[in-house]
C-alpha positions as CSV (number, residue, x, y, z in Angstrom):
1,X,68.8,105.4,91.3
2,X,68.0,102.3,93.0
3,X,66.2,100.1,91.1
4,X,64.4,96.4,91.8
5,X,66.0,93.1,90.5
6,X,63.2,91.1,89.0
7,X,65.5,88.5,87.7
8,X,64.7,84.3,88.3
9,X,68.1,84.7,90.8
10,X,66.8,87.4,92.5
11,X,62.9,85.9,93.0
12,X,64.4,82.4,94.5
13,X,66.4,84.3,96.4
14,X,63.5,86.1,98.3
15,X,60.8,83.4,98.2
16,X,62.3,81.5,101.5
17,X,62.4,85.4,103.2
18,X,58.7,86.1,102.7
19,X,57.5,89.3,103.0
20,X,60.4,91.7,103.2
21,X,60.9,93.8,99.8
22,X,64.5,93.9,98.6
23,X,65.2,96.8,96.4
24,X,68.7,94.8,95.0
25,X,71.0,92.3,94.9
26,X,74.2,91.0,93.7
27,X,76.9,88.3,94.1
28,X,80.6,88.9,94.2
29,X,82.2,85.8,93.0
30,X,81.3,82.7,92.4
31,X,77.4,81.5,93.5
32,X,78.0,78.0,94.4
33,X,81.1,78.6,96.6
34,X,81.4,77.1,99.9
35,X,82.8,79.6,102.3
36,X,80.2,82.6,101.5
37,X,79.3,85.8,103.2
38,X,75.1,87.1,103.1
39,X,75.4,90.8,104.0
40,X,72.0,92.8,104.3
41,X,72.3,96.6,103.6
42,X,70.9,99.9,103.0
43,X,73.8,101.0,100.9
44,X,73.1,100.9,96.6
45,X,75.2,98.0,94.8
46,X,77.0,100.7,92.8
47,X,77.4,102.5,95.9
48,X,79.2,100.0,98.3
49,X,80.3,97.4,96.0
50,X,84.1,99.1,96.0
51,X,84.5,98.2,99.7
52,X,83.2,94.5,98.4
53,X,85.7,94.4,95.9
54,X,88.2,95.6,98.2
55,X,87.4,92.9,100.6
56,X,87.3,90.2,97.9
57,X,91.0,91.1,96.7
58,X,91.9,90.5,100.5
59,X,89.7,86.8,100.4
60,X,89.5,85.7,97.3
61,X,88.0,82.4,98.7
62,X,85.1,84.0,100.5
63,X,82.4,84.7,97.9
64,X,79.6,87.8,99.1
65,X,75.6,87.6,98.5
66,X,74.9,91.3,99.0
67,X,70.9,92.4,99.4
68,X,69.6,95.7,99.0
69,X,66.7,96.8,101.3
70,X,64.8,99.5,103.2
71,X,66.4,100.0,107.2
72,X,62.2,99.6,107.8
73,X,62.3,95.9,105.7
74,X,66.0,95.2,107.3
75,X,63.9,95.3,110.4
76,X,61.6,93.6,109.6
77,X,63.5,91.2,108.1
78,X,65.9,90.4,110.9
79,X,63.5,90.9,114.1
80,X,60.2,89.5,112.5
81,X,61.6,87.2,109.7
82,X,64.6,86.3,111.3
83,X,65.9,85.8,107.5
84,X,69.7,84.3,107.4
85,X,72.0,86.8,106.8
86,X,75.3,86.7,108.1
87,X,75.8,90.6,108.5
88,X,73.4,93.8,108.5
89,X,74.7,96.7,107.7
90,X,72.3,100.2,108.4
91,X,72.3,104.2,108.7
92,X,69.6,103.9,110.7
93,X,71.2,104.2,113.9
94,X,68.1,103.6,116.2
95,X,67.2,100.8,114.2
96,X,69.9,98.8,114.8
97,X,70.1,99.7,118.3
98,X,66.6,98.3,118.5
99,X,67.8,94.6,117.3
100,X,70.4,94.8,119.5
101,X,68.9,96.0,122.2
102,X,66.0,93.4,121.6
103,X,68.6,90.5,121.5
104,X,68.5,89.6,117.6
105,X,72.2,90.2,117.5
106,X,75.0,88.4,118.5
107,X,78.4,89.4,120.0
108,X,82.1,89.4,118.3
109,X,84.8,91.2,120.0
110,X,88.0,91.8,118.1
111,X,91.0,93.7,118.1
112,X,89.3,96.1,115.6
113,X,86.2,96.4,117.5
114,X,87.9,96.8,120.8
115,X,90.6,99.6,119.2
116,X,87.0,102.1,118.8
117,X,86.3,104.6,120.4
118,X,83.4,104.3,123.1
119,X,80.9,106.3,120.6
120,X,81.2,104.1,117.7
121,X,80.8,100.8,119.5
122,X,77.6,99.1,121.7
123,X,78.5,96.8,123.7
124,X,79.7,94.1,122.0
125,X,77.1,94.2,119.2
126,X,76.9,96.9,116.8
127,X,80.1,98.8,115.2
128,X,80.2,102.0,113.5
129,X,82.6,101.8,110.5
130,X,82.0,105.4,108.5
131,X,80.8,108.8,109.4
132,X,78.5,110.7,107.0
133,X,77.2,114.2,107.9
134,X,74.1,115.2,106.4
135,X,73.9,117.8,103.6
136,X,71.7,119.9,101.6
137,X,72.0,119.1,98.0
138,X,72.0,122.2,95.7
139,X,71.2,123.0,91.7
140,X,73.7,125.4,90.9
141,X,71.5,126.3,87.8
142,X,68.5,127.0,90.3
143,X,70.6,129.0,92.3
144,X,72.4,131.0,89.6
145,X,72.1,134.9,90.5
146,X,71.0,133.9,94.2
147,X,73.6,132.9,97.1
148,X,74.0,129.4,98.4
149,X,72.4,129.1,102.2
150,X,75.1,127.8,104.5
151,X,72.7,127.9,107.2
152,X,69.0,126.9,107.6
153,X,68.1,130.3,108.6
154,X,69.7,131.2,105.6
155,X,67.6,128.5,103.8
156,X,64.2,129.3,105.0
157,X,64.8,132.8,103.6
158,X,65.8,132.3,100.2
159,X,62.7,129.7,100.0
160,X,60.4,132.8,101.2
161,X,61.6,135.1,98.8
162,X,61.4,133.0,96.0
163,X,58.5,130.8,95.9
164,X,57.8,130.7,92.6
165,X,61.4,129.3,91.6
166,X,60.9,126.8,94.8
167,X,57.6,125.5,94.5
168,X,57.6,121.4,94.3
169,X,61.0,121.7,93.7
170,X,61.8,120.6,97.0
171,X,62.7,117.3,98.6
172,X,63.3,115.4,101.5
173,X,62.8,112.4,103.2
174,X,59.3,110.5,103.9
175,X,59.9,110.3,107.4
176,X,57.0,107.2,107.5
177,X,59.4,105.1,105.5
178,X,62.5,106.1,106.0
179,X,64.7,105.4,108.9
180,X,67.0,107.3,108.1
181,X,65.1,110.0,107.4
182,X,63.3,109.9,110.5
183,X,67.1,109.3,112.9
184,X,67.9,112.7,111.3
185,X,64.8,114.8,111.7
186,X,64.6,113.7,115.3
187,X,68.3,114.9,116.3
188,X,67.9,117.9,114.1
189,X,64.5,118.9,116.4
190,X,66.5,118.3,119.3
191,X,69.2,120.2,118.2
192,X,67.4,123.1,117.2
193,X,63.8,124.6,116.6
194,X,64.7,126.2,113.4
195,X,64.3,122.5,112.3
196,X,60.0,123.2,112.7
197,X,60.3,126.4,111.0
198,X,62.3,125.2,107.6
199,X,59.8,122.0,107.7
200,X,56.8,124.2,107.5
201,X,58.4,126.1,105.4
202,X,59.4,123.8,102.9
203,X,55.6,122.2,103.8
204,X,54.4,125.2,102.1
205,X,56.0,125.2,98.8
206,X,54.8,121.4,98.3
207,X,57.8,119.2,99.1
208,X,58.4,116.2,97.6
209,X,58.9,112.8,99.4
210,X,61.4,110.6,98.8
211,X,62.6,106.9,100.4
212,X,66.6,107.6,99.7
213,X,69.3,109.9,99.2
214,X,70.6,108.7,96.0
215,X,66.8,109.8,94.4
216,X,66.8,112.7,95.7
217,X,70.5,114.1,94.4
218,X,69.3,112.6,91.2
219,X,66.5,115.1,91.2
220,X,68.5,118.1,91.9
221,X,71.4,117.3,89.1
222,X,68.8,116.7,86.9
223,X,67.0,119.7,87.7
224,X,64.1,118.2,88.5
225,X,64.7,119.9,91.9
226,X,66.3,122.6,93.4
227,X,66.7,121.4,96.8
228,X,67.5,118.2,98.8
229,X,67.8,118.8,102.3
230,X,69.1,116.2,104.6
231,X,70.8,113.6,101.8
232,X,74.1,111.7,102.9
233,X,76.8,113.8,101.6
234,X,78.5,110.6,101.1
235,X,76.5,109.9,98.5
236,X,76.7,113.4,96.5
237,X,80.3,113.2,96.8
238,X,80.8,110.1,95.3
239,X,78.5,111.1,92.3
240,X,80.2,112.0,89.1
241,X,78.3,115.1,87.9
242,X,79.3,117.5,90.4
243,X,79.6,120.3,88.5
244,X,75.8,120.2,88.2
245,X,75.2,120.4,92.5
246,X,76.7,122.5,95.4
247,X,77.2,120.4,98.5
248,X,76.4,122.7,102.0
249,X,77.4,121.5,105.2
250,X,75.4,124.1,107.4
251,X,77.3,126.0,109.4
252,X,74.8,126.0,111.9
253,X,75.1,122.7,112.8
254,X,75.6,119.8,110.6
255,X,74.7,116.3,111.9
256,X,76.4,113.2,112.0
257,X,75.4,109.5,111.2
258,X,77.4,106.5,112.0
259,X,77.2,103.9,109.6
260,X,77.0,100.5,111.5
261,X,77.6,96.8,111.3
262,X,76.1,93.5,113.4
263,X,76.0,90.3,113.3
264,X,72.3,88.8,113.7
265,X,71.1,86.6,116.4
266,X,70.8,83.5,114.1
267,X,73.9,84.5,110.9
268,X,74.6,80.9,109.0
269,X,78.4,81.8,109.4
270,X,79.1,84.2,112.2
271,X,82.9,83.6,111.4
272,X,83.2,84.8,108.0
273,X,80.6,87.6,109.4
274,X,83.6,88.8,111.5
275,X,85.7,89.0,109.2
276,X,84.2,91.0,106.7
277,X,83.3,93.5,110.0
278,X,87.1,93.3,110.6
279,X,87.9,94.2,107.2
280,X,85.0,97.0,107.0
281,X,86.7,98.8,110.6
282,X,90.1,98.5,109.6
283,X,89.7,99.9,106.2
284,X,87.5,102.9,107.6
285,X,88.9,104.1,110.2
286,X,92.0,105.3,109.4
287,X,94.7,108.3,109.6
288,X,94.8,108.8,106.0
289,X,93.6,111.8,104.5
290,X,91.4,109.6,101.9
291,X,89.7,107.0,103.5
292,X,89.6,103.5,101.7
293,X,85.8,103.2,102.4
294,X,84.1,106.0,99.3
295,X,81.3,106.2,101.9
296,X,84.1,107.7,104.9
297,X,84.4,111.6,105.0
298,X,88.1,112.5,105.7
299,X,88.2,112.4,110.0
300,X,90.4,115.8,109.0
301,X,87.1,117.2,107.9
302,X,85.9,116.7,112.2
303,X,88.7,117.7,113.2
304,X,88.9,121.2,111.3
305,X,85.4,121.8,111.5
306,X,84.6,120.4,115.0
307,X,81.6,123.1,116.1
308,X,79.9,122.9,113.2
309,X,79.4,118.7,113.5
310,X,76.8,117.0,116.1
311,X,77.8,113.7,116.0
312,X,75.1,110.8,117.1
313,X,76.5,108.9,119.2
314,X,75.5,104.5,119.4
315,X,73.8,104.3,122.8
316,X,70.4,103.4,124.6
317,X,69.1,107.5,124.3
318,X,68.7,106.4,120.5
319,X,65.7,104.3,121.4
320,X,63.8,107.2,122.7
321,X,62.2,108.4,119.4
322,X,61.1,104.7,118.9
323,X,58.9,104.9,121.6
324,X,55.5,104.3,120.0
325,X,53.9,106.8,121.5
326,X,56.9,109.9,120.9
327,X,57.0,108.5,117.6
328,X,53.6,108.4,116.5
329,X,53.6,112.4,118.2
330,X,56.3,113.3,116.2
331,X,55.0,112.0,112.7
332,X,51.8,113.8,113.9
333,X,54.0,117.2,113.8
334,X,55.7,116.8,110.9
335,X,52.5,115.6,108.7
336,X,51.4,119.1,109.8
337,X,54.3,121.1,108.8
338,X,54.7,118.9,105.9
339,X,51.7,117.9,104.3
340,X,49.8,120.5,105.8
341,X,46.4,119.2,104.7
């Protein structure tokens, strides 16, 4: 579960940022050392810090100052605060198409970044290094004696016939906070208007709001809930106690976020900032069957499942939903279904 730093490193640390909150920090190697890396992400410590590991075996001499925050604080962060980090890393894939897009970015053009493919690359700007397909996040204890939905259809009837077990033991994403969150509601109500129906479904048995995926699977293994829909299955599959959850890829459709990289506008050392993008493509994408990165899903998993995923691909339509005015509509909607009050 993510949790807040309130140690004296941590507080100096975010007095010259101001205003943005930052959830965690750490630094991988020593503090004082003269070639260092400032990476900004949404990705827990415990979560990414194997890929920083990995990368510090490779550079021993390149020390990395890793800081934990919301995609809404990276924003504002980077386009109001303009705070020095070298790299920002986000699942929110609109967001960061919104810094570039708004020139707070800067370019880098490399071998690895020219070898993607057009839908994991912008411009020059912002590279995709993993993809995640969301999942819904099962107690096999809540479900025991009742099958496991493998559709949303499939979902929204099991949560109709058994309110009782379902009620408040449902979560998802607070689509007000969350960029994430909100990057996957919108493609899954352009995708499909089931999406409407399971919200106000789920609306109705009083779900519970969360910022992050890592809560919410905590919930379910716990028992706490029964349901998380939407989480990173990423996440759930790099958890330990998975005896305890059932991981669904709807067969429906199951959609797909790129995890991406840039390089802001004003980054102390752009250089080193390439490098450790370098280091994050190479060791992602690759033909293996088990990806270096513990955030990468297996590209044999696309490949024998290709219908079922709806990849989102980096590009200008993701900027559409961040129209004010759509956006405000669509939070209007989904306070409706959700909140219903």
């Amino acid at each position: 579960m993510r949790h807040l730093v309130l140690s004296v490193c941590l507080m100096l640390l975010a007095a010259p940022l101001a205003a943005f909150d930052i959830e965690d920090h750490a630094v991988f190697g020593p503090e004082n050392a003269s070639r260092q890396v400032r990476v900004l992400s949404v990705a827990d410590v415990d979560v990414f810090s194997p890929v920083i590991e990995s990368f510090r075996a490779a550079h021993p001499d390149i020390t990395v100052d890793y800081t934990v925050a919301a995609s809404t604080a990276i924003m504002t962060a980077i386009s109001g605060e303009q705070a020095p980090f070298d790299v920002v890393i986000s699942s929110a894939m609109d967001l960061q198409t919104k810094l570039a897009n708004d020139g707070f970015t800067q370019s880098f053009r490399s071998t690895a970044t020219l070898s993607l493919p057009d839908w994991a690359r912008w411009r020059d700007d912002l590279f995709a290094f993993t993809q995640e397909p969301a999942a819904i996040v099962l107690s096999r204890a809540a479900f025991a004696g009742h099958p496991l939905p493998e559709t949303r259809q499939a979902l929204i009837t099991v949560l109709r016939q058994n309110p009782d077990l379902f009620r408040d033991r449902v979560g998802t994403y607070d689509l007000r906070s969350s960029g994430l969150g909100y990057l996957f509601a919108t493609q899954d109500a352009r995708t499909s208007e089931v999406y409407w129906r399971l919200t106000e479904v789920m609306g109705a048995l009083g779900t519970r709001l969360y910022c992050c995926s890592s809560d919410m699977i905590d919930d379910v293994a716990s028992g706490e809930l029964a349901i998380a829909y939407n989480v990173l299955a990423s996440y759930a599959l790099s958890r330990a106690d998975l005896t305890k959850v059932a991981i669904v890829l709807p067969e429906d459709f199951s959609t797909v976020m790129l995890r991406t990289a840039l390089i802001p506008r004003n980054a102390p050392a752009p250089v080193l900032a390439g490098r450790f993008i370098d280091f994050l493509l190479t060791s992602s994408w690759t033909d293996a069957d088990v990806p270096q990165s513990p955030l990468s899903v297996s590209s044999a998993v696309f490949l024998t499942n290709r219908d079922r995923f709806r990849r989102i691909r980096l590009g200008p339509e993701l900027l559409v939903y961040l129209d004010g005015y759509k956006r405000d509509r669509f939070l209007e909607a989904w306070k409706d279904a959700v909140l219903q009050e």
